[in-house]
C-alpha positions in Angstrom: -10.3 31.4 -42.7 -7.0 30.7 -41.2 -3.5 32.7 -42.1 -2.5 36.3 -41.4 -4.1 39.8 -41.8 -3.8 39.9 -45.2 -5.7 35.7 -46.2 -9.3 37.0 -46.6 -8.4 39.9 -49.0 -5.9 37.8 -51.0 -8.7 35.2 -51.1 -11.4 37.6 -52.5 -9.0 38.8 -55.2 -7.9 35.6 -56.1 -11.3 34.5 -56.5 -12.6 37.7 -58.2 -9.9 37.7 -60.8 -10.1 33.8 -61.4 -14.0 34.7 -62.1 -14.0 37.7 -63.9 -10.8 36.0 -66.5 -13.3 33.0 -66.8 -16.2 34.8 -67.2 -14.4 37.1 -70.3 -13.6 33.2 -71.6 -17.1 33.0 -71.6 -18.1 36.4 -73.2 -16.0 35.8 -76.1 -17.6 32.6 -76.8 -20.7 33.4 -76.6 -21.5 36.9 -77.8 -18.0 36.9 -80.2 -16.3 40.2 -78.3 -12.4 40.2 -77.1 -11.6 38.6 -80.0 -14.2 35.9 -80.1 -14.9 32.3 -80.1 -11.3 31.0 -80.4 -9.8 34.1 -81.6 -12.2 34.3 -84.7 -14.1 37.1 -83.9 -17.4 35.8 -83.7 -19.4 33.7 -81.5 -19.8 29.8 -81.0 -23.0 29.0 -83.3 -26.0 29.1 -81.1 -26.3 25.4 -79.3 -23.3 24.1 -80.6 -22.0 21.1 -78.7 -20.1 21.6 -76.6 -18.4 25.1 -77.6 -21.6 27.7 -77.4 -22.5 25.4 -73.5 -18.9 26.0 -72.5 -19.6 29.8 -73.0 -22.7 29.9 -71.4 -20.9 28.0 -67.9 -17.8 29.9 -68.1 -19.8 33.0 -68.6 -22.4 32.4 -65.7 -20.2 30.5 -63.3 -17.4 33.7 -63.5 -19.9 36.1 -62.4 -21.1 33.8 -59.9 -17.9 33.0 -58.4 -16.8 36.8 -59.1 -19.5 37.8 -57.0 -19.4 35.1 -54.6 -22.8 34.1 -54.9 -23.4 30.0 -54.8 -19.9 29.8 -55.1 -19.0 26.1 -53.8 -21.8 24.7 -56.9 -20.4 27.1 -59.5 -16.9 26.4 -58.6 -17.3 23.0 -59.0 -19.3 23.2 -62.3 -16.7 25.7 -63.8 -13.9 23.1 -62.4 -15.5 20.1 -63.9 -16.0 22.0 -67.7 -12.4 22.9 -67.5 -11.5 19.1 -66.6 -13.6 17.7 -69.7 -12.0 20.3 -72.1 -8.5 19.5 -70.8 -9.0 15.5 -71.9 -11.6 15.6 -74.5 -9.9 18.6 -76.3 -6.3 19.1 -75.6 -4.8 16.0 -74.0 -5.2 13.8 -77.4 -2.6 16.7 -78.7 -0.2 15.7 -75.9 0.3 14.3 -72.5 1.4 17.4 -71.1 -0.5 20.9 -70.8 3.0 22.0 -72.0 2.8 20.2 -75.3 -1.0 20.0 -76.2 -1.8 23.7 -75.3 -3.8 23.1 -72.2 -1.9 25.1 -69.7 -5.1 27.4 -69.0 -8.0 24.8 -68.5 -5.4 22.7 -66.0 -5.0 26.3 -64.2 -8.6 26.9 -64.4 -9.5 23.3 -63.0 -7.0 23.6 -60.1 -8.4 26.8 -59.2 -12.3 26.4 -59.3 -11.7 23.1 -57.1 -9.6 25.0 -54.2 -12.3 28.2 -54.5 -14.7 24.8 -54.2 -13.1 23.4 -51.3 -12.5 26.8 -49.4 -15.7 28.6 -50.3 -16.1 32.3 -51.3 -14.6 33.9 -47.9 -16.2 36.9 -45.9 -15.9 39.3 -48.8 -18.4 37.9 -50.6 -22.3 37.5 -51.3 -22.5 34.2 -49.4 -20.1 35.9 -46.8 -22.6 38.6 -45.9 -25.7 36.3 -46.5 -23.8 33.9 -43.9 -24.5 35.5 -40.9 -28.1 36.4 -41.3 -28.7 33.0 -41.8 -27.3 32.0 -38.6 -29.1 34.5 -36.8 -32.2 33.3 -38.2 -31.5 29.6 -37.2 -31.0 31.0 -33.7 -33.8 32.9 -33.6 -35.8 29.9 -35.1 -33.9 27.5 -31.9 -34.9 30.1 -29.2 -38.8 29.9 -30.4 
């Protein structure tokens, strides 16, 4: 990763908070704590379409991008869900985030597809799994 001394660790925190703030989303729907499913204080009925299956990806692709374990495919996923809900759930409210309430799944979107595009970084799972996986294609070449 290009930039000066301080890109990688700015990277990994960006990406660590954007996870962990997506994965409490995700919490909330689905097992009802900080507040809830929509501020209700309970969780998105079991299966329901498409609240309780928003949970369940906001919920598994935070940790995984938290982490920074298959990051590029749970960034994407995550960026996708927040694309639908922005124009299934809040753009028939208003063109503009500003007006319909969709500020955070615009945010979201934007920044699951640049953690997509520039991958996890060194300080990650897939950082440290990385190298040992080019060692073992060397050492596979040199056989």
């Amino acid at each position: 990763m290009r930039g000066n001394r301080f890109t990688e660790v700015v990277w990994a925190l960006f990406r660590v908070v954007i996870g962990l703030l997506f994965a409490l989303h995700g919490a909330s729907t689905v097992f009802g704590v900080f507040g809830g499913n929509r501020g209700g204080g309970h969780a998105a009925p079991v299966g329901s379409w498409p609240g309780w299956y928003a949970g369940v990806i906001e919920l598994v692709c935070g940790l995984l991008v938290l982490i920074g374990l298959l990051t590029v495919p749970a960034a994407i996923l995550a960026s996708g869900s927040m694309a639908y809900a922005y124009f299934t759930v809040h753009q028939p409210h208003g063109l503009l985030p500003l007006q319909n309430g969709g500020d955070a799944p615009a945010l979201f979107c934007w920044a699951f597809l640049a953690i997509a595009v520039v991958g996890a970084g060194p300080w990650s799972v897939d950082g440290l799994r990385r190298p040992r996986a080019r060692a073992t294609a060397l050492e596979t070449a040199d056989a």
